[in-house]
C-alpha positions in Angstrom: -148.0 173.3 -5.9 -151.3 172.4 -4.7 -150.1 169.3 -2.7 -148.0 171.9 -1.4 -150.7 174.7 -0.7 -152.1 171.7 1.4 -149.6 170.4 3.5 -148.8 174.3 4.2 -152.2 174.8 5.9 -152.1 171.5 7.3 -149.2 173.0 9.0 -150.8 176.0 9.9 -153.5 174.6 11.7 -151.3 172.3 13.5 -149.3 175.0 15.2 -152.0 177.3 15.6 -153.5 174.6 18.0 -150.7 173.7 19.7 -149.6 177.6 20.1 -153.3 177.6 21.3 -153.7 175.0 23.9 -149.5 176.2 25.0 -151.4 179.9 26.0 -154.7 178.0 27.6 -152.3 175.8 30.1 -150.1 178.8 30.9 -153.4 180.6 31.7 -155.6 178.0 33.4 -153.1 176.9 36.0 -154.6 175.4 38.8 -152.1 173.0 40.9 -150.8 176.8 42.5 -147.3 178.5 42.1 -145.0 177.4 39.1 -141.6 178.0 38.5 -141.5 181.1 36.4 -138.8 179.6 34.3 -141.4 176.6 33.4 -143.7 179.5 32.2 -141.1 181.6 30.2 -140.5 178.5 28.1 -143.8 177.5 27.3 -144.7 181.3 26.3 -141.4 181.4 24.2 -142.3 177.9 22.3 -146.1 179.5 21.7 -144.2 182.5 20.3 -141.8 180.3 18.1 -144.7 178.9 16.8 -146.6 182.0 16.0 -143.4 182.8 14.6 -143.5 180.1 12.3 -147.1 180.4 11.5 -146.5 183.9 9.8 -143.6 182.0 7.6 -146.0 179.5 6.3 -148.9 182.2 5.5 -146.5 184.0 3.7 -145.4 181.0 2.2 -149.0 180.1 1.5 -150.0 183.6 0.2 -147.2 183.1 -2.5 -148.6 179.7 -3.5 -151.6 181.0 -3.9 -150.6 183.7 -5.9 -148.7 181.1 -8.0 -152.0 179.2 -8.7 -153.7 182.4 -9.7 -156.0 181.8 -6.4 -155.2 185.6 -4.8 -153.7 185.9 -1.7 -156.4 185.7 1.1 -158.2 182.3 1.9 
């Protein structure tokens, strides 16, 4: 379960950085107008992976709990 408790917040740090640097490019656009389709899908895939990120803290607060380590962390 630990191995597991791992790999989850490897996960979670993953996506949290790509979710992260998916807002910063939709913000900081530079090269002028973009098709606001191109825009809806990169918000939408920062969303899915937000989405995702709350699966895996759940999933890691329930690890956690497993291995007696409380939920928070």
């Amino acid at each position: 379960m630990r191995r597991e408790l791992e790999q989850v917040d490897a996960m979670i740090a993953e996506l949290r950085g790509q979710a992260r640097q998916i807002r910063e490019e939709v913000g900081n656009r530079e090269d002028g107008p973009v098709d606001p389709g191109d825009t809806a899908l990169l918000i939408s895939s920062a969303e899915e992976q937000e989405a995702l990120i709350e699966v895996l803290e759940d999933r890691r607060g329930k690890l956690r709990e497993r291995l007696g380590m409380g939920t928070q962390g």
